[in-house]
C-alpha positions in Angstrom: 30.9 0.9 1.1 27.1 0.7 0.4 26.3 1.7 -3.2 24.4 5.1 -3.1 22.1 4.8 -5.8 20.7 1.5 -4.0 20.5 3.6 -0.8 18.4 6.6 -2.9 16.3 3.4 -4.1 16.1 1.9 -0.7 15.2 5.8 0.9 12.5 6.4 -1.3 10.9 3.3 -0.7 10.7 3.8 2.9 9.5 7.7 2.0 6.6 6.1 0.1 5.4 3.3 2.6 5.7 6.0 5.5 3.8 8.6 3.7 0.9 5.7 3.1 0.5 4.6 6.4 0.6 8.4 7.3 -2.5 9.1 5.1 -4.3 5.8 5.6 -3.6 6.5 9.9 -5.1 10.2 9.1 -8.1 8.9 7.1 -9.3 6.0 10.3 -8.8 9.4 12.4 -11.0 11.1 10.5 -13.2 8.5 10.1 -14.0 7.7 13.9 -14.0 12.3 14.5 -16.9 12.4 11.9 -18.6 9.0 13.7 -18.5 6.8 10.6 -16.5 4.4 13.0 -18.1 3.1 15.5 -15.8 0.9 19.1 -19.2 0.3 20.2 -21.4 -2.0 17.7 -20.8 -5.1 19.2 -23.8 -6.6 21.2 -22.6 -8.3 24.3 -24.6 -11.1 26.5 -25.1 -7.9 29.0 -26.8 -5.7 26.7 -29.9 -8.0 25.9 
């Protein structure tokens, strides 16, 4: 039987790096809403 402290340990863990990539996911989001992100900078041969 798995030890249920480690298991608390190993839960929060996972609770922590979710909740980042949550936030981080939400900020890029926000980021390209408000246009500070842009999918069209690059210059291609066909735009010169």
């Amino acid at each position: 039987m798995a030890d249920q402290a480690g298991l608390k340990w190993v839960g929060v863990i996972f609770a922590t790096v979710t909740l980042a990539v949550m936030i981080t996911t939400g900020m890029v989001v926000k980021g390209y809403a408000v246009g500070s992100y842009s999918l069209d900078s690059a210059t291609t041969i066909s735009d010169r």
